[in-house]
C-alpha positions in Angstrom: -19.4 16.4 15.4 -19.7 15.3 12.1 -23.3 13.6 10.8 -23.6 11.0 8.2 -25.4 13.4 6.0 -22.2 15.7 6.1 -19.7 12.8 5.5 -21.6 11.4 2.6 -21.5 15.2 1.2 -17.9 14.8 1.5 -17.2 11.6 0.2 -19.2 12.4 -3.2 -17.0 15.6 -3.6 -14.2 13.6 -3.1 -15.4 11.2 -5.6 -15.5 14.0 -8.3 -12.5 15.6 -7.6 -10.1 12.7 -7.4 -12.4 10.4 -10.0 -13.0 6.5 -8.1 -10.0 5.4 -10.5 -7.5 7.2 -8.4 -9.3 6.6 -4.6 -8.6 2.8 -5.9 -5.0 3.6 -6.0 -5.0 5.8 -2.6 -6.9 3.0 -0.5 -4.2 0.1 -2.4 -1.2 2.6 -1.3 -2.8 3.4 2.2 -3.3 -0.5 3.0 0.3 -1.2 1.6 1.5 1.1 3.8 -0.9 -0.1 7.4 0.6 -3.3 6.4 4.3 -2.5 6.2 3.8 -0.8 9.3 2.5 -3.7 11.2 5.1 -5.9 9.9 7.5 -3.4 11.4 6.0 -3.8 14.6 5.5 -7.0 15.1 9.8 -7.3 13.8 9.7 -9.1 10.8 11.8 -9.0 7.9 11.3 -6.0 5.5 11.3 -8.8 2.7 12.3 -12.6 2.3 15.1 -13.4 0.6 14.6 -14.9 -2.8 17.0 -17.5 -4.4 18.6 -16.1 -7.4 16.3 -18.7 -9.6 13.4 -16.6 -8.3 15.0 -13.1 -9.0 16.3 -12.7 -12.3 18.1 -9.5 -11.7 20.1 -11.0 -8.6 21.3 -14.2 -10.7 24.1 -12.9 -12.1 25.7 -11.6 -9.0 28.2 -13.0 -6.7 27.7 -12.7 -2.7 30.5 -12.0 -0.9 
């Protein structure tokens, strides 16, 4: 079993390997991603549909 003493060992050499500039990105992506997958779960829509006033790059197609 792991002890804090180990983990906090650990989590410094992480620190200087990756830089805190880059764990910041990794913890944004991993929550993205814990989200997404709960939203899956629970059946909701990927994303809401935006009206074509709200997306720009949508505006000038036509749905058929």
């Amino acid at each position: 079993m792991i002890g804090w003493q180990e983990l906090v060992i650990v989590l410094i050499i992480v620190m200087l390997v990756f830089g805190t500039s880059k764990i910041s990105g990794i913890g944004k992506s991993l929550g993205t991603a814990i989200r997404d997958f709960r939203d899956s779960l629970k059946g909701e829509p990927e994303e809401k549909s935006k009206s074509p006033e709200q997306n720009p790059k949508e505006a000038g197609k036509t749905h058929e």
